[in-house]
MIBAMI-71561 format. One record per residue (C-alpha): x, y, z; residue number from 1. Coordinates in steps of 0.5 Angstrom, whole numbers, plus 2048, in hexadecimal, padded with zeros to 3 digits. Layout:
<markols>
((X; Y; Z); NUM);
...
</markols>
This chain:
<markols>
((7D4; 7E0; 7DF); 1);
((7D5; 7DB; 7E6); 2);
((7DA; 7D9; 7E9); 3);
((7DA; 7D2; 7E7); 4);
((7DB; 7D5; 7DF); 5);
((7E0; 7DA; 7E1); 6);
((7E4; 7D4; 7E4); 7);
((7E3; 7D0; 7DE); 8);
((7E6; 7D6; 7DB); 9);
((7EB; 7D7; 7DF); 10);
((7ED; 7D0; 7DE); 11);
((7ED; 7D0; 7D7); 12);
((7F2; 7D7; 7D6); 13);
((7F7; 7D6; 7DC); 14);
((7FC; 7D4; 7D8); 15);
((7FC; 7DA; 7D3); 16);
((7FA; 7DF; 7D9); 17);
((800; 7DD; 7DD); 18);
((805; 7DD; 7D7); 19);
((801; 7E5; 7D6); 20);
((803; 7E6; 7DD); 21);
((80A; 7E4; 7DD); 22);
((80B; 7E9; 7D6); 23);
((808; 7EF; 7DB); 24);
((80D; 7EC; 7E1); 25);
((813; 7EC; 7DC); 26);
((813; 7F4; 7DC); 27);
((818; 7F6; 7E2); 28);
((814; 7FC; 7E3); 29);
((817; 7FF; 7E9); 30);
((815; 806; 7EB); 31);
((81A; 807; 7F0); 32);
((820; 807; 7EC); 33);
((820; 80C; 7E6); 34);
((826; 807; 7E2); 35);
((81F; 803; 7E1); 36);
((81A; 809; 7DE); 37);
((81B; 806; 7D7); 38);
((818; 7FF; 7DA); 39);
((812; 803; 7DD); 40);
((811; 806; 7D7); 41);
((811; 800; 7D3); 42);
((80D; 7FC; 7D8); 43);
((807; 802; 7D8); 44);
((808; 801; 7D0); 45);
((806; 7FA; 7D0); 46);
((800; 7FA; 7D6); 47);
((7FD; 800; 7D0); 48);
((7FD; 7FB; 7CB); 49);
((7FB; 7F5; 7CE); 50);
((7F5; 7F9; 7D1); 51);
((7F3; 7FA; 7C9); 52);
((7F4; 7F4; 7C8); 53);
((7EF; 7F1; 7CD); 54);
((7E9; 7F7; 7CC); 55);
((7EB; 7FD; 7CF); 56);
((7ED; 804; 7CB); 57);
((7F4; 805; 7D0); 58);
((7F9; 80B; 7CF); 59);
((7FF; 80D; 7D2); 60);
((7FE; 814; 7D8); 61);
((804; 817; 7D8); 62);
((807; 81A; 7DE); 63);
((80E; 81D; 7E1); 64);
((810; 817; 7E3); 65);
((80E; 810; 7E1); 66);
((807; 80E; 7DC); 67);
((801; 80C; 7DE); 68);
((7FD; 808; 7DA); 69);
((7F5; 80A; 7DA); 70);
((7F0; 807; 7D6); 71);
((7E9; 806; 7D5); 72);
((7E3; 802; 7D2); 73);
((7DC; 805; 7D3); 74);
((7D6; 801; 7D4); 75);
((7CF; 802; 7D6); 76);
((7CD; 809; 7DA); 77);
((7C9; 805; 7DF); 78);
((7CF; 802; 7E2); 79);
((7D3; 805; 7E6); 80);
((7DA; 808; 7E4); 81);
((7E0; 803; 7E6); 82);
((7E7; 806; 7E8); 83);
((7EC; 801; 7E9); 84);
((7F3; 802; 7EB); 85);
((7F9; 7FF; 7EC); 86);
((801; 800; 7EA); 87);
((806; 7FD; 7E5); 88);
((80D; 800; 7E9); 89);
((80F; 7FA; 7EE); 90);
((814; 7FB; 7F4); 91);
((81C; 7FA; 7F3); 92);
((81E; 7F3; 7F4); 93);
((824; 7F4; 7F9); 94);
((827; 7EF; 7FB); 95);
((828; 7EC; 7F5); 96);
((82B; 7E6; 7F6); 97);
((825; 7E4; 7FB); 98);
((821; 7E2; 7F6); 99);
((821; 7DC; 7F4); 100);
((81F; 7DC; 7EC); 101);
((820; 7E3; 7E9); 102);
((81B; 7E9; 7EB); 103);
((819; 7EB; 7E3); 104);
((819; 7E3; 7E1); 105);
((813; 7E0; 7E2); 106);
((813; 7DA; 7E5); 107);
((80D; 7D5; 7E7); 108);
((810; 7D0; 7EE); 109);
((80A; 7CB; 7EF); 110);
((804; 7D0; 7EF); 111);
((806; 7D6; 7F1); 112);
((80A; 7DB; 7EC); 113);
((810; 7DE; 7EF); 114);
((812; 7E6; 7EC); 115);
((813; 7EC; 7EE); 116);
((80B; 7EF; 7ED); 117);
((808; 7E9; 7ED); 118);
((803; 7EB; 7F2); 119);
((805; 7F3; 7F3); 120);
((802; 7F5; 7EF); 121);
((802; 7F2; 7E8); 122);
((7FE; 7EB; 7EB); 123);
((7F9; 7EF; 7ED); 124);
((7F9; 7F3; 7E7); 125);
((7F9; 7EE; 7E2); 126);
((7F3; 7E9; 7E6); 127);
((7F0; 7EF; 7E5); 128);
((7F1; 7F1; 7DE); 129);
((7F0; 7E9; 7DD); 130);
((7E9; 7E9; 7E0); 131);
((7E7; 7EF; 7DC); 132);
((7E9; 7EC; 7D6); 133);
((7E5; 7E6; 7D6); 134);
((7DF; 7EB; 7D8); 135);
((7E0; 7EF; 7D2); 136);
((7E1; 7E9; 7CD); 137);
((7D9; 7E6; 7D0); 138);
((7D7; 7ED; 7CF); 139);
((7D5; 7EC; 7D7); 140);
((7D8; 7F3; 7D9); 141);
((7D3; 7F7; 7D9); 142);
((7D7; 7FD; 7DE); 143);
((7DB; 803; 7DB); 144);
((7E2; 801; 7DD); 145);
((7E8; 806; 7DE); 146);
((7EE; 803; 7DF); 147);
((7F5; 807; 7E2); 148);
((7FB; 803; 7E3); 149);
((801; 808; 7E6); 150);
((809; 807; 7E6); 151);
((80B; 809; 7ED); 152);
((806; 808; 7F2); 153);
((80D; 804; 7F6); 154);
((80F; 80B; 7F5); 155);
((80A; 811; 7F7); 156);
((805; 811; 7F1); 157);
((809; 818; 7F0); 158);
((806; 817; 7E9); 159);
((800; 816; 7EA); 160);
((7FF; 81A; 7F0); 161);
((800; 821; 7EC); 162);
((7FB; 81E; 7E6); 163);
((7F5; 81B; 7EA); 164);
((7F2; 823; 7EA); 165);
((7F3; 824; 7E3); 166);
((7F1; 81D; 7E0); 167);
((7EB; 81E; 7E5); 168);
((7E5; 81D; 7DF); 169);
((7E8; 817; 7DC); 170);
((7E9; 813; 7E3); 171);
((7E1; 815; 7E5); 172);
((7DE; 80E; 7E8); 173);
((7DA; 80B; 7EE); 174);
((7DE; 806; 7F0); 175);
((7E5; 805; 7F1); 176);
((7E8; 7FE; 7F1); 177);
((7EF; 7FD; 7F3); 178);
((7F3; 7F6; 7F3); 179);
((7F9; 7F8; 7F7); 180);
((7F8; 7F5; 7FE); 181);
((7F7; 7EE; 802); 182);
((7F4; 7E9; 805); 183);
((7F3; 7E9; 80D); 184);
((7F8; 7E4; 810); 185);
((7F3; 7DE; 80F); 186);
((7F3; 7DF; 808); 187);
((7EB; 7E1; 809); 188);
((7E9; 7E5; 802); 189);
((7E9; 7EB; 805); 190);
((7E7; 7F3; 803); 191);
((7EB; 7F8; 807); 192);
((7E6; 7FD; 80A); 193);
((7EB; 803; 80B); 194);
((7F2; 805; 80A); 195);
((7F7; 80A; 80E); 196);
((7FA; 810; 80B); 197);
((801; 812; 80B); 198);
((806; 817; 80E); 199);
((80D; 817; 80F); 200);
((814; 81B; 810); 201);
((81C; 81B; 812); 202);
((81E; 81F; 819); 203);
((825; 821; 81A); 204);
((828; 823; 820); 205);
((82F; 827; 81F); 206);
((833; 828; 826); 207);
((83B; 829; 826); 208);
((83E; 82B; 81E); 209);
((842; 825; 81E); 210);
((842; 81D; 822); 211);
((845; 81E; 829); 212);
((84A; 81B; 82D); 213);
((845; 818; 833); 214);
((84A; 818; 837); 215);
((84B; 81F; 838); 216);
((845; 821; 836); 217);
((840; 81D; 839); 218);
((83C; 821; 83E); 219);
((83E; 827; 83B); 220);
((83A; 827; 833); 221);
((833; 825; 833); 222);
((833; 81E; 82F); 223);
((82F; 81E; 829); 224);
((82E; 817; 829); 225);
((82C; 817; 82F); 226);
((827; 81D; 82E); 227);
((823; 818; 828); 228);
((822; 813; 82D); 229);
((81F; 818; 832); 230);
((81B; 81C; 82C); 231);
((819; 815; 829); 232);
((817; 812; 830); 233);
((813; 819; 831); 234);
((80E; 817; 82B); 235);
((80B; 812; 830); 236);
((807; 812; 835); 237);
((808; 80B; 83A); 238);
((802; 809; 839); 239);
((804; 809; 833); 240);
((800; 80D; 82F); 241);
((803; 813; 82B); 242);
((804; 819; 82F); 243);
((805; 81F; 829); 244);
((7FF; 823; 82A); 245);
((7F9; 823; 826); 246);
((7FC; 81C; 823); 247);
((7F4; 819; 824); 248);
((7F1; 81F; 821); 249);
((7EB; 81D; 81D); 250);
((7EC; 816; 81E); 251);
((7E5; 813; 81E); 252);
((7E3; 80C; 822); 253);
((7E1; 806; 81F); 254);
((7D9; 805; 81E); 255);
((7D6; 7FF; 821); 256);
((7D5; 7FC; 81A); 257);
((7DD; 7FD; 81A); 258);
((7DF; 7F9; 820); 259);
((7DA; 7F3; 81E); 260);
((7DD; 7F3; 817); 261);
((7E4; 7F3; 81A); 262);
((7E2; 7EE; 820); 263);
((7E1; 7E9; 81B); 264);
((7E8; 7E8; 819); 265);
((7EB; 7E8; 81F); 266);
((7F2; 7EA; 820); 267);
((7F7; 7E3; 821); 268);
((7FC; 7E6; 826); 269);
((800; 7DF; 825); 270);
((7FF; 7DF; 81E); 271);
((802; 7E6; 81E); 272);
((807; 7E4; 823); 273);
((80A; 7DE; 81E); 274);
((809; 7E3; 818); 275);
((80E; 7E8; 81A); 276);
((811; 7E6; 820); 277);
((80F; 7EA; 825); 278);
((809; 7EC; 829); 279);
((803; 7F1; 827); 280);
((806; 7F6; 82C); 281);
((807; 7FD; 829); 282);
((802; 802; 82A); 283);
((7FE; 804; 82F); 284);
((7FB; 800; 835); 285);
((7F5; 7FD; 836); 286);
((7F3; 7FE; 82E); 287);
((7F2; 7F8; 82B); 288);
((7F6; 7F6; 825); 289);
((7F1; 7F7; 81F); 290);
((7EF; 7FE; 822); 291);
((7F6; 800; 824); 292);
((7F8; 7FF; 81C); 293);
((7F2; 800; 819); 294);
((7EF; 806; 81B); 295);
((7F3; 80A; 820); 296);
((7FA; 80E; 81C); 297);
((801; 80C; 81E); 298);
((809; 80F; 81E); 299);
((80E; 80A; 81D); 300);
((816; 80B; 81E); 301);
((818; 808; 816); 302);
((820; 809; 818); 303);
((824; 80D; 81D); 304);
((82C; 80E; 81B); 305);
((831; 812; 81F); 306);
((838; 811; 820); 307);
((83C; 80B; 820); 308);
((83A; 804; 81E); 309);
((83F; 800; 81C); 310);
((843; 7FB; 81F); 311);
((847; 7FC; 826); 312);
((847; 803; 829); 313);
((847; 80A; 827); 314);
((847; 80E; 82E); 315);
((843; 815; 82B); 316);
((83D; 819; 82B); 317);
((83A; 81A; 824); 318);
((839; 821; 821); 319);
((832; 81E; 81E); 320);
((82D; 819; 81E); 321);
((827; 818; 819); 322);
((820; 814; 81A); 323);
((81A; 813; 815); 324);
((813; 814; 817); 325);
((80D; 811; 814); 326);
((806; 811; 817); 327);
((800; 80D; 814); 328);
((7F9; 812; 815); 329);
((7F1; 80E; 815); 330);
((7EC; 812; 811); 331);
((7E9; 81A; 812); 332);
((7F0; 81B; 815); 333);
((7F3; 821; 811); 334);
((7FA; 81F; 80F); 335);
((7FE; 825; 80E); 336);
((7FB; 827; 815); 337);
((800; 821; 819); 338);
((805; 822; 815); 339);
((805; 829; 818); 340);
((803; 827; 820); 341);
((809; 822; 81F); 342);
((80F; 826; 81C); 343);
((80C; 82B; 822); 344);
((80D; 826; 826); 345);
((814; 825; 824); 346);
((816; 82C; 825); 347);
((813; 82D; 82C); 348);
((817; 827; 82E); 349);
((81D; 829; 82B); 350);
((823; 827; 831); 351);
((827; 82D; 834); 352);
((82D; 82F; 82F); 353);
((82A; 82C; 829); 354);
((828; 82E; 822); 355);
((822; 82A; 81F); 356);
((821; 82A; 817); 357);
((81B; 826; 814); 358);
((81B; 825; 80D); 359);
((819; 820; 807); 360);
((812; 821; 80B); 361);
((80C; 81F; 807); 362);
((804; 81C; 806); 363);
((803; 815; 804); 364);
((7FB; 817; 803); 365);
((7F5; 816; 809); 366);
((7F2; 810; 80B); 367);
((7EB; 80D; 809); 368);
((7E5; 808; 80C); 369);
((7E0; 805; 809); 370);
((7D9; 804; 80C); 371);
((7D7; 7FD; 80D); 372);
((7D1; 7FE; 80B); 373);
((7D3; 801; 804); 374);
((7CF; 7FD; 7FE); 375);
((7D6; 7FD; 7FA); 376);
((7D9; 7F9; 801); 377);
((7D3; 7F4; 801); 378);
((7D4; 7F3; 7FA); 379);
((7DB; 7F1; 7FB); 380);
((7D9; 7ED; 800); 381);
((7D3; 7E9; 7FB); 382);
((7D8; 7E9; 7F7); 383);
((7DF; 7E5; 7FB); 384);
((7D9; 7E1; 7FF); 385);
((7D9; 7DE; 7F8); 386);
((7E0; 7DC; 7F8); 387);
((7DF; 7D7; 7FE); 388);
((7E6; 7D9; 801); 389);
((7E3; 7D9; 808); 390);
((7DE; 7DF; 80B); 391);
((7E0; 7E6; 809); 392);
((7E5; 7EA; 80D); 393);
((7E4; 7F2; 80E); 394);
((7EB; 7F5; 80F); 395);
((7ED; 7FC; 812); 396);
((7F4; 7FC; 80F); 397);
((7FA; 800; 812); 398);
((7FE; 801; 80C); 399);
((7FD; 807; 807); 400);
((7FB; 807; 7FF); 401);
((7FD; 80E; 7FE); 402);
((7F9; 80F; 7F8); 403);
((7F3; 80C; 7F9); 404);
((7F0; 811; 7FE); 405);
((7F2; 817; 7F9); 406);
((7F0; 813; 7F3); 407);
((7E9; 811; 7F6); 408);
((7E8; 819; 7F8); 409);
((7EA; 81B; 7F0); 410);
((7E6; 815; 7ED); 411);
((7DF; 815; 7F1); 412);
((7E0; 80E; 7F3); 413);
((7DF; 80A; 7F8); 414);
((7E6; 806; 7FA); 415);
((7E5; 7FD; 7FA); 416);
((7EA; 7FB; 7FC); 417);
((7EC; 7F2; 7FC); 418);
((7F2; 7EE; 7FA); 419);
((7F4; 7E8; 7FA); 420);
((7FB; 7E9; 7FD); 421);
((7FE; 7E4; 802); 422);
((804; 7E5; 807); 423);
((808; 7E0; 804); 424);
((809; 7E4; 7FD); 425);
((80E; 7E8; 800); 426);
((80C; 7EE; 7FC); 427);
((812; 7F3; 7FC); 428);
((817; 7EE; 7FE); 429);
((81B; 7E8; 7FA); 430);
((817; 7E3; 7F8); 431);
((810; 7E6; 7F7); 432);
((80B; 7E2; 7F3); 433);
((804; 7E1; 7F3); 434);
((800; 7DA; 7F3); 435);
((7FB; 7D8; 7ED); 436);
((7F7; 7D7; 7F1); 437);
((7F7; 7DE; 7F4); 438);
((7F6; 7E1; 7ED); 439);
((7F1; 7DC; 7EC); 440);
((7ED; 7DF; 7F2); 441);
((7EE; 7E6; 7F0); 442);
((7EB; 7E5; 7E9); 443);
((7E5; 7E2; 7EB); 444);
((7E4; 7E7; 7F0); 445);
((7E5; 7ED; 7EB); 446);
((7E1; 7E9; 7E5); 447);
((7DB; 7E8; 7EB); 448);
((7DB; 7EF; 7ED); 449);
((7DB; 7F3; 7E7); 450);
((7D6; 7EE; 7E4); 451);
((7D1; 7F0; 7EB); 452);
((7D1; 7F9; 7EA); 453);
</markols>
């Protein structure tokens, strides 16, 4: 099929596609809160069931914590094994009374349908298992097709993560499509070529065993909220690069093709400036934006607390003072490595008459790129040149998908990753929606490309 029919289609299905979708946004699948394990139950149960309905073998993969939906339509042994991923679980809607319409009651406003979900990552779920359903119905899906949907990717895949290795056999693929992503600021289809992994941890430095009158202490008691200021400042160098040793092992500079690739969609340092208030400042000086967040590794500060915050004055020396860590790391970069390199790094720099603890300390997964020369990558592009969005975009993306990246690993697949998400969706905050126009595209998109494997 064309993109002409599959709009045809499209046109003529809306209605019953956007009342399908709606019913999957009712579900308030909250993984972060264990008062909602019953809806994320319910919902994996209804996601097995529409799957049977429109052409797949589905069932639900139980782990020790939230389900995941898996399943499976074979097609001919001459084409490559599809994997695709994505998540039923959404994030919490704090503040509540921000929202103008309920969260979990789907509401169409104009051309956009406003719920938690709606693009994060149940639309982007649902255009795909909408353009599947279509393929399947014109016997025009000729591809093994496995589908895993989990529950608590907003909430560290635990479940997933200690499964991968057992269901091994079962998620065996050449490609893995994943639709959890966005466009570049243009709104140009974009793939993104590569994502950083994660690491994180919470440091705490303890000084006296209680808060202290700073009157008469001061100049006696090491401080320890001035001792985080000191340990936080010293991860940095003035150049502002990061100044923890081997914190840049492994990382790998951009290709040729890389930098032309990225050239082509240039960062808009007013468009980011009007997006979010301030300058591209951060980081390290004379590296461009795109290289700066796309293929270098980061530590960011998340939070500081020490002492007194309230109104007025409280005259003291605080007995304590906590910050949380985390890093962003490019691919080949060995992610229990930098954890290591920074803990020691805190413990050297530890100030005088202080005792530093490190805890909640973990690894997200590593980071992956894809070459642009890759068939699987020019294909997509075919595919979204189809679309005529504008020309294609090729995005380093800073931000990590933890699962991806191991999931790649155990399946034997090459990640692709494209979505159709836009800034003013504002996933993971009130409000959040999806454009019918988004989904459309998405569909077309996901129809095209797996009719061309």
């Amino acid at each position: 099929m064309n993109k002409t029919e599959l709009e045809s289609i499209f046109a003529r299905e809306q209605k019953r596609i956007v009342k399908e979708w709606q019913t999957f946004l009712k579900f308030p699948s909250i993984s972060a809160d264990p008062l909602y394990n019953r809806n994320c139950q319910d919902c994996a149960e209804w996601l097995v069931e529409h799957l049977q309905t429109i052409g797949f073998e589905s069932e639900l993969l139980e782990t020790t914590t939230k389900p995941v939906v898996f399943a499976e339509r074979k097609g001919s042994p001459d084409k490559p094994t599809v994997l695709f991923y994505g998540h039923y679980d959404v994030q919490p809607i704090d503040p509540e009374n921000a929202w103008k319409t309920p969260p979990f009651a789907p509401t169409l406003r104009g051309n956009r349908l406003y719920a938690r979900g709606a693009q994060d990552n149940k639309g982007q779920v649902f255009y795909t298992l909408k353009a599947l359903e279509t393929l399947i119905q014109r016997d025009a899906l000729d591809s093994t097709v496995k589908i895993i949907i989990e529950g608590e990717e907003e909430y560290g895949s635990a479940g997933l993560h200690e499964c991968m290795e057992t269901w091994k056999e079962r998620l065996q693929a050449d490609i893995l499509m994943v639709h959890d992503t966005a466009t570049v600021r243009t709104g140009n289809p974009t793939i993104v070529m590569g994502l950083r992994g994660i690491a994180h941890l919470t440091v705490e430095i303890e000084g006296p065993d209680h808060d202290l009158h700073s009157g008469i202490h001061g100049g006696l008691a090491p401080n320890p909220a001035q001792g985080i200021a000191e340990l936080l400042n010293g991860l940095f160098n003035d150049d502002g690069s990061i100044a923890v040793k081997g914190i840049y092992d492994g990382v790998l500079a951009p290709t040729a093709a890389e930098l032309e690739r990225a050239a082509a969609t240039p960062f808009d340092a007013d468009q980011y400036k009007q997006q979010v208030g301030t300058t591209a400042e951060g980081g390290q000086d004379g590296v461009n934006p795109t290289e700066r967040v796309g293929f270098l590794p980061s530590l960011d500060i998340n939070g500081v607390h020490s002492g007194y915050g309230g109104a007025g004055m409280k005259t003291v020396i605080p007995s304590r003072a906590i910050a949380k860590l985390s890093a962003r790391l490019v691919p080949n970069q060995d992610p229990q490595a930098i954890l290591e390199a920074i803990t020691t790094h805190l413990y050297q720099h530890t100030p005088k008459g202080m005792l530093l603890t490190i805890s909640d300390q973990g690894i997200g997964g590593p980071g992956f790129r894809l070459a642009p020369e890759s068939p699987l990558v020019q294909k997509a592009q075919s595919a979204l040149e189809t679309l005529d969005s504008g020309p294609v975009a090729f995005l380093w993306e800073g931000a990590s998908i933890p699962i991806v990246t191991g999931l790649s690993q155990v399946s034997g697949a090459e990640p692709l990753l494209v979505g159709f998400g836009h800034e003013e969706d504002h996933i993971h905050a009130p409000n959040e929606s999806f454009s019918i126009e988004q989904f459309r595209s998405g569909f077309l998109y996901a129809a095209l490309m797996l009719q061309s494997l």
